[in-house]
LUMDREN-498677 format. One record per residue (C-alpha): residue in one letter; z, y, x. Coordinates in steps of 0.02 Angstrom, whole numbers, plus 50000, padded with zeros to 5 digits. Last residue first. Layout:
! LUMDREN-498677
+------+-------+-------+-------+
: resn :     z :     y :     x :
+------+-------+-------+-------+
:    A :     Z :     Y :     X :
...
+------+-------+-------+-------+
END
This chain:
! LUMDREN-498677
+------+-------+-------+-------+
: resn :     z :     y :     x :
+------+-------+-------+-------+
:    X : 51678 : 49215 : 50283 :
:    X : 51609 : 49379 : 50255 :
:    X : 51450 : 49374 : 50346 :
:    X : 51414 : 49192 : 50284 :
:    X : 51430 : 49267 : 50095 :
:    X : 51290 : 49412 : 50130 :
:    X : 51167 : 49293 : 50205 :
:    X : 51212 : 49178 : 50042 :
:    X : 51200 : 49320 : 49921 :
:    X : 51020 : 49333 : 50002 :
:    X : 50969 : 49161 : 49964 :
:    X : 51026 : 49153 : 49814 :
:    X : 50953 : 49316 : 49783 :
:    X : 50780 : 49259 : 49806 :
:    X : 50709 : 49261 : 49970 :
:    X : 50548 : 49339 : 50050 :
:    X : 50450 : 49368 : 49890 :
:    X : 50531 : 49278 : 49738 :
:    X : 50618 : 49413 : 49640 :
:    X : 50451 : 49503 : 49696 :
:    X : 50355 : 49419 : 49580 :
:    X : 50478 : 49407 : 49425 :
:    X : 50487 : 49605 : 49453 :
:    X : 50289 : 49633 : 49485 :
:    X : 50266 : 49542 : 49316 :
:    X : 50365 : 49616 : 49227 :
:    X : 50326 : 49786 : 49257 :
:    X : 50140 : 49728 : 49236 :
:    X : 50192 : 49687 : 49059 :
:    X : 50261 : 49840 : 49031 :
:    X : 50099 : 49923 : 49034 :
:    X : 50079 : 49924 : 48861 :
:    X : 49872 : 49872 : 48829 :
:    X : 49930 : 49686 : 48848 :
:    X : 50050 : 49696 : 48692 :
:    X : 50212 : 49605 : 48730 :
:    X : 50295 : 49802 : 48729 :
:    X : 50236 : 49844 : 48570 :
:    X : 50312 : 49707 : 48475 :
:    X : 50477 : 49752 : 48534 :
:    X : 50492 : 49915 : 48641 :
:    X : 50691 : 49891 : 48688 :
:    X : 50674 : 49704 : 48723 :
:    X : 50512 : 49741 : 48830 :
:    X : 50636 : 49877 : 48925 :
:    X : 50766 : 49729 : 48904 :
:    X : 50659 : 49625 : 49030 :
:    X : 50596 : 49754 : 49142 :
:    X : 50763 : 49825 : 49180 :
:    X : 50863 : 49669 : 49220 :
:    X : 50729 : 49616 : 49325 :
:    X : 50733 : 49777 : 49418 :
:    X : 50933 : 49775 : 49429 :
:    X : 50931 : 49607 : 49489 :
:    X : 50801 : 49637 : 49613 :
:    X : 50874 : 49810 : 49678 :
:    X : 51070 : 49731 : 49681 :
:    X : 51009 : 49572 : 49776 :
:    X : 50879 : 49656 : 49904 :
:    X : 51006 : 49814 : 49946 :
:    X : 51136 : 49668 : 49999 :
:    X : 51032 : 49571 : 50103 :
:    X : 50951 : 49742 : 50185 :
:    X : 51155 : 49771 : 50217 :
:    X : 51189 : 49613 : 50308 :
:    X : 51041 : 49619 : 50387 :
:    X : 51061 : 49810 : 50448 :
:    X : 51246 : 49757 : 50523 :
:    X : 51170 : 49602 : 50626 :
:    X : 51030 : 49695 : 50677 :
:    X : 51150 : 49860 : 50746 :
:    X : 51168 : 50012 : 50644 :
:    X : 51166 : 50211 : 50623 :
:    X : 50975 : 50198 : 50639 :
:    X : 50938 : 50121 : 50465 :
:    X : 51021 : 50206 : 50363 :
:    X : 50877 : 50147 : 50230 :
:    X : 51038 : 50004 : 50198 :
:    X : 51156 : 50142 : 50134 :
:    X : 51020 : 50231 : 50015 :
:    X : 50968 : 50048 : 49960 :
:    X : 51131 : 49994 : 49919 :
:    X : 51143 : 50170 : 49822 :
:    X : 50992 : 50148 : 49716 :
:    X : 51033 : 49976 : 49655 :
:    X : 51206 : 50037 : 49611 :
:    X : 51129 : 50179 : 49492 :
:    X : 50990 : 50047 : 49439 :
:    X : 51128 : 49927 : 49361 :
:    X : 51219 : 50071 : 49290 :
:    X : 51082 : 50139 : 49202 :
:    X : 51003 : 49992 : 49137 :
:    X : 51182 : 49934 : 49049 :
:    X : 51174 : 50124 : 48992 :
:    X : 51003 : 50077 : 48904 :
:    X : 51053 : 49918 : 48843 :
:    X : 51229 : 49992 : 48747 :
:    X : 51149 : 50129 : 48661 :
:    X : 51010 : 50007 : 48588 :
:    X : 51166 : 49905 : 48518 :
:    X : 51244 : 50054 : 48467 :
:    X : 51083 : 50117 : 48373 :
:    X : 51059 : 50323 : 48388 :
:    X : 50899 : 50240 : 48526 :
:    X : 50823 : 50176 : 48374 :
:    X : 50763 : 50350 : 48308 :
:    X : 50824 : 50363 : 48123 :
:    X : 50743 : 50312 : 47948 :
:    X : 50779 : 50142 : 47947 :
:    X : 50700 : 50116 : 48108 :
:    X : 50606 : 50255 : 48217 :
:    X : 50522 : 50253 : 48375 :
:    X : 50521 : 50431 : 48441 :
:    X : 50701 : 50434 : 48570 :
:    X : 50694 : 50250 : 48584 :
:    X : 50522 : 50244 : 48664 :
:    X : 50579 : 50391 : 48785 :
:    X : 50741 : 50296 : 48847 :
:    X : 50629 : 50130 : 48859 :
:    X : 50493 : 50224 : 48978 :
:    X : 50625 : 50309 : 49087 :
:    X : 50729 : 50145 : 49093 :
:    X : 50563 : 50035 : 49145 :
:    X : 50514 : 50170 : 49263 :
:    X : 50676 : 50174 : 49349 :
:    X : 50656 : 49979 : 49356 :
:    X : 50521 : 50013 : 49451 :
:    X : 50580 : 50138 : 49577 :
:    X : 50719 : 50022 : 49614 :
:    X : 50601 : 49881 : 49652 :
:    X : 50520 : 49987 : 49761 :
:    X : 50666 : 50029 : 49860 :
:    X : 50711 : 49837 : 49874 :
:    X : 50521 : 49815 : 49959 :
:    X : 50567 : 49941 : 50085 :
:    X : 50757 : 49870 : 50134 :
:    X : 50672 : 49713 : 50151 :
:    X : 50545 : 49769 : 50273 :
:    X : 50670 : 49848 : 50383 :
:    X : 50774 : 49678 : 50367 :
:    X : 50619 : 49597 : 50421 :
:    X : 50588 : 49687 : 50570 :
:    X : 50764 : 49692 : 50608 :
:    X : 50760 : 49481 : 50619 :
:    X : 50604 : 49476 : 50715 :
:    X : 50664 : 49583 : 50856 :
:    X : 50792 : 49462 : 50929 :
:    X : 50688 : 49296 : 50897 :
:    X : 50558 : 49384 : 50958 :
:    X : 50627 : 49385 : 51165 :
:    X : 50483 : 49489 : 51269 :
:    X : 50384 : 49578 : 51180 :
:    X : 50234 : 49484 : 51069 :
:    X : 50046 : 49572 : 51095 :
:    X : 49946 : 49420 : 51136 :
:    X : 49769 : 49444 : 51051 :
:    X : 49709 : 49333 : 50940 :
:    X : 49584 : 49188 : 50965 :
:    X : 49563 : 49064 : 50810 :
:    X : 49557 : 48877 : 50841 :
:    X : 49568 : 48842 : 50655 :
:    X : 49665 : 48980 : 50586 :
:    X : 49710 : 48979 : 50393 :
:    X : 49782 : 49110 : 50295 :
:    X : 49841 : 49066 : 50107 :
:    X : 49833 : 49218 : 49984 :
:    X : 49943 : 49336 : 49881 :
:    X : 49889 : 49480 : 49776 :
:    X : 50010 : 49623 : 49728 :
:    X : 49927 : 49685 : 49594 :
:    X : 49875 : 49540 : 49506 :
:    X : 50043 : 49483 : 49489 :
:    X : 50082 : 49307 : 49438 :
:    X : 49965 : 49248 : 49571 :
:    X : 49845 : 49136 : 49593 :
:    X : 49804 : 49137 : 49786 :
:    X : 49650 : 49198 : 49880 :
:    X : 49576 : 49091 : 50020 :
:    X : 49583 : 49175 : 50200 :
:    X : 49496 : 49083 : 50348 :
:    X : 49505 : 49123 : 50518 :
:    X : 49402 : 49012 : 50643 :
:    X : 49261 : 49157 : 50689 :
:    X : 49336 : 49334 : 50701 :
:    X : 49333 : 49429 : 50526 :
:    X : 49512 : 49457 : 50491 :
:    X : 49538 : 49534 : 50665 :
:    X : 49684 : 49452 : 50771 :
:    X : 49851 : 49510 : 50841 :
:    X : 49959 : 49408 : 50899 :
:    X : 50174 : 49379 : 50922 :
:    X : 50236 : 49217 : 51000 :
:    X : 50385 : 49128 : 50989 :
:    X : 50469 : 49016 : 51092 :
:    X : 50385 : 48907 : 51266 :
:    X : 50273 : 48810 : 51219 :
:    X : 50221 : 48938 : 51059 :
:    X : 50262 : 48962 : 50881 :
:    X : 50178 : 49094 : 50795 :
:    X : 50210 : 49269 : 50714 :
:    X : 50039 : 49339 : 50689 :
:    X : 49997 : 49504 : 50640 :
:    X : 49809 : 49499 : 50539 :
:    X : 49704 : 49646 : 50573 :
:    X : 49578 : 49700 : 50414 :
:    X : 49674 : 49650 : 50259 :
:    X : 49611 : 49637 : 50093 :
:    X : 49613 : 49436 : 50056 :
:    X : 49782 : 49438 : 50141 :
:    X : 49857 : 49559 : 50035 :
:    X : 50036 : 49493 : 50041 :
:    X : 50030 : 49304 : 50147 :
:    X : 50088 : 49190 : 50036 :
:    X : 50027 : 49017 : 50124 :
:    X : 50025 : 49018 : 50308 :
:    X : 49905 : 48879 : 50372 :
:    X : 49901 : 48836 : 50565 :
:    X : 49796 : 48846 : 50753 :
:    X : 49791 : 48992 : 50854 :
:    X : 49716 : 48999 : 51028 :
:    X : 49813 : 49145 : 51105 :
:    X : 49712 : 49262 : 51245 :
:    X : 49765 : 49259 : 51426 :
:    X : 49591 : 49235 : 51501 :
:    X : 49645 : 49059 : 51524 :
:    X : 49698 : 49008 : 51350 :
:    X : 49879 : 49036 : 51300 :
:    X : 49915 : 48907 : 51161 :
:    X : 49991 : 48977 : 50975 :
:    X : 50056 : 48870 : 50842 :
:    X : 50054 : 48940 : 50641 :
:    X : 50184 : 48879 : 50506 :
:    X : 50293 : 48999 : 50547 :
:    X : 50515 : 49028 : 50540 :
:    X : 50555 : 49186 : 50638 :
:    X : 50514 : 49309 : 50508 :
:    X : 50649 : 49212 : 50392 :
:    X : 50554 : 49170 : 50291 :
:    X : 50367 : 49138 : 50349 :
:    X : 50244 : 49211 : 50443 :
:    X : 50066 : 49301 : 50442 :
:    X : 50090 : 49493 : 50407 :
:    X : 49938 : 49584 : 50329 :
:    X : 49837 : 49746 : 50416 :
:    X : 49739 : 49890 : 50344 :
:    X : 49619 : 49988 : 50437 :
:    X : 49602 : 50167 : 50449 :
:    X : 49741 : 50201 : 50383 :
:    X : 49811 : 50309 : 50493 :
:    X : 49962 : 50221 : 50539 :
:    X : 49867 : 50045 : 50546 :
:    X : 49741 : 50131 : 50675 :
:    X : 49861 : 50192 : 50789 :
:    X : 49968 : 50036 : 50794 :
:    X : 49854 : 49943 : 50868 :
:    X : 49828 : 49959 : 51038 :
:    X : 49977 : 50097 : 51074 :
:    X : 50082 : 49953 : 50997 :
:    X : 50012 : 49796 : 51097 :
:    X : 50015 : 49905 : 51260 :
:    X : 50207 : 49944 : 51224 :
:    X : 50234 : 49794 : 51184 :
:    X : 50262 : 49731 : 51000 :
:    X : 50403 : 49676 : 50897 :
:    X : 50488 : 49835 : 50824 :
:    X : 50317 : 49912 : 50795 :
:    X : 50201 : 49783 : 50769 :
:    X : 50334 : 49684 : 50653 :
:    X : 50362 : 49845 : 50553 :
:    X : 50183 : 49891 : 50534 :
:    X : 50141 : 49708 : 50476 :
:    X : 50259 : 49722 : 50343 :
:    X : 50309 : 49908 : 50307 :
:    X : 50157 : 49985 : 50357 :
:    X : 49996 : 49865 : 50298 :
:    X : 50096 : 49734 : 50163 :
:    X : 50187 : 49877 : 50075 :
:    X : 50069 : 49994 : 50068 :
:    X : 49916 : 49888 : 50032 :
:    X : 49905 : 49990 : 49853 :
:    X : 49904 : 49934 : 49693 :
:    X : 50032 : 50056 : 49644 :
:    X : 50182 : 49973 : 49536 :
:    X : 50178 : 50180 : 49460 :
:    X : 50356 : 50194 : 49472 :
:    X : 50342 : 50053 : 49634 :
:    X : 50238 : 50178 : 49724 :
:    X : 50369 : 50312 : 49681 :
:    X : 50522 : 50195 : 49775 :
:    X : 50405 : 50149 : 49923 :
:    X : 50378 : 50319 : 49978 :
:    X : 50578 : 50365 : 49957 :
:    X : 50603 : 50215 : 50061 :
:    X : 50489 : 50260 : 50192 :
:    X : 50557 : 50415 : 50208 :
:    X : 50721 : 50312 : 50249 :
:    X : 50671 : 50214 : 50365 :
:    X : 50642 : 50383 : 50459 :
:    X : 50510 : 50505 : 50533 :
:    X : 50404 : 50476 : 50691 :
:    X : 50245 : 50543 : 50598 :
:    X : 50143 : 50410 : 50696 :
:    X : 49998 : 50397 : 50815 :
:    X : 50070 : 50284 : 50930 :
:    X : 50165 : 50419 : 51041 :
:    X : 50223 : 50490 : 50865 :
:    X : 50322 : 50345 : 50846 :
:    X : 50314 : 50265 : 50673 :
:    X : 50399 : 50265 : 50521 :
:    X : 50292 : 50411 : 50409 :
:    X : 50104 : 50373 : 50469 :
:    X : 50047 : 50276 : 50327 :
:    X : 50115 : 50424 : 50225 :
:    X : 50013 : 50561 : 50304 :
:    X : 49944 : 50629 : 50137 :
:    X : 49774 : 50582 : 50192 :
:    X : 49818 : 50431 : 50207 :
:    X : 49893 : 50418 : 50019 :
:    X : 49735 : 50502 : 49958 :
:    X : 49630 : 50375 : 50056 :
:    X : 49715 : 50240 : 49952 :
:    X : 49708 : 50327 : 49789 :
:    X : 49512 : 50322 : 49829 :
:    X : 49492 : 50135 : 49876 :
:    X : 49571 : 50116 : 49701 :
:    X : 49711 : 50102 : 49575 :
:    X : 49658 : 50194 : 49433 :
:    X : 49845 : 50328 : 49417 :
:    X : 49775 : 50467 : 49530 :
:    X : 49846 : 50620 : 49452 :
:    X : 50030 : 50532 : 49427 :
:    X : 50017 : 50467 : 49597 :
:    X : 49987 : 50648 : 49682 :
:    X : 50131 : 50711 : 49588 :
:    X : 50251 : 50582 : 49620 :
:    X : 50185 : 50564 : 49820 :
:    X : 50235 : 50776 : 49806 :
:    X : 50405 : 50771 : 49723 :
:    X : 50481 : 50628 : 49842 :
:    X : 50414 : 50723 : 49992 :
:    X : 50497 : 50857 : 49940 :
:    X : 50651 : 50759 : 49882 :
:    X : 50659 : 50707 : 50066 :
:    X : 50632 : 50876 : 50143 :
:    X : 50795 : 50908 : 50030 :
:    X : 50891 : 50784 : 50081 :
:    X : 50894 : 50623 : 49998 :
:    X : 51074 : 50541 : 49942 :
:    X : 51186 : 50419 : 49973 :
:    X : 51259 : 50502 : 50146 :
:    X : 51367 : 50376 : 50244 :
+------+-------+-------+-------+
END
């Protein structure tokens, strides 16, 4: 298994770095960069409109957004309802659909629970073979921003998979309080709602790699965060000076810093192996999304709460932007399974 990015990879790495560090306000604009860039388009088939490239791209996309926590619909547009559309959806759903989401030209939010397969929404067939959608999903990533809503739902007869514009009459989306402000969250209710019917045959196969896929994503951010948090508390300790010498000659300074290192080190290679996405079967991918998930949100919580150690007073200060480091890693510790839950997916395989 190769743990490392080749070198189109660290191209691509190198260039969403560079374009991120010129366009640090997070706006409409840094979104249309990103398009224009091609990165909405990276893990889908080129017969519906997308680059056709790897899990694994992806990855290396999500890890700078989460350097710069990039307030960005990424995450919720390509990796969450992208995924679901594309390993979940027929092939009239996909060329439908999908098209737009990979080019960015409108942005889309999941609606389902965890697991993928477990929703608060019910779907009925009406006559003209449309689903009539009826339920409240709270937590739904970017909700309030989203253009196309993908529905997992429970039908009469298993699941159901729809697609449904954000502005057709019977949907309502309320904004959540959230920890993080940049990765909003909000409840999703349809009241009668009609979505398009777009589910492939048996969802309760698909549903499970479509989350693992989105899993492995969101654990590759978290890595590229808590590489920010060691980059920024290595450089702090370097110029802040105690007692007449730079705090990072201190043991105990020494000691949280490599501590850091080695967390994000094995962080970064569960989430190589799990981006190998190709080279296994659902079961195997879960098992290793699971495992990518734990190390990348330990290590990322780890990270953002000795880099505030590391930067003392200065790093409690609003203007530091540790704080949002913080916040996205207590945030996403939560999203789609904490650890426990994932060390448990991981201990079942074993036993």
């Amino acid at each position: 298994m190769v743990l490392e990015l080749t070198q189109e990879q660290e191209q691509l790495r190198d260039s969403v770095r560079a374009f991120l560090a010129k366009n640090v306000e997070a706006d409409k604009a840094q979104w249309l960069g990103l398009t224009d860039l091609g990165l909405t388009e990276i893990p889908f088939p080129e017969r519906f409109g997308g680059a056709g490239f790897t899990l694994k791209d992806t990855a290396v996309v999500m890890h700078e957004l989460g350097r710069t926590i990039a307030d960005v619909p990424y995450f919720s547009s390509v990796c969450l309802a992208g995924f679901a559309l594309s390993e979940c959806g027929t092939d009239t759903g996909r060329a439908a659909y999908l098209p737009t989401i990979a080019s960015g030209e409108c942005t889309a939010a999941l609606i389902t629970g965890f697991p993928f397969t477990d929703t608060a929404v019910t779907a009925t067939k009406t006559d003209d073979g449309q689903l009539n959608l009826i339920g409240t999903q709270d937590f739904v990533v970017d909700g309030t921003a989203a253009d196309l809503f993908v529905v997992v739902a429970r039908g009469v007869n298993g699941l159901e998979l729809a697609v449904i514009k954000a502005d057709v009459p019977g949907v309502i989306c309320t904004p959540l309080e959230s920890l993080d402000p940049s990765r909003p969250l909000a409840r999703v209710t349809f009241d009668n709602a009609r979505g398009h019917a777009v589910g492939g045959a048996d969802l309760h196969m698909t549903l499970p790699r479509a989350q693992a896929l989105a899993l492995i994503a969101l654990a590759s951010e978290q890595v590229g965060a808590a590489e920010a948090c060691l980059d920024m508390s290595v450089e702090y300790a370097k110029v802040r000076e105690q007692f007449g010498r730079p705090i990072g000659s201190f043991q105990s300074i020494k000691h949280r810093l490599a501590d850091m290192l080695v967390s994000l080190e094995l962080a970064k290679a569960a989430v190589l192996d799990a981006a190998n996405a190709d080279e296994r079967s659902t079961d195997e991918l879960t098992i290793a999304a699971s495992i990518a998930r734990v190390m990348a949100s330990d290590a990322f919580t780890y990270a953002a709460e000795e880099s505030i150690q590391i930067h003392g007073g200065l790093g409690f200060t609003w203007e530091h932007p540790l704080h949002r480091y913080f916040r996205r890693a207590m945030s996403d510790a939560q999203l789609f399974g904490n650890s426990e839950v994932h060390r448990e997916v991981i201990a079942r395989s074993v036993v």
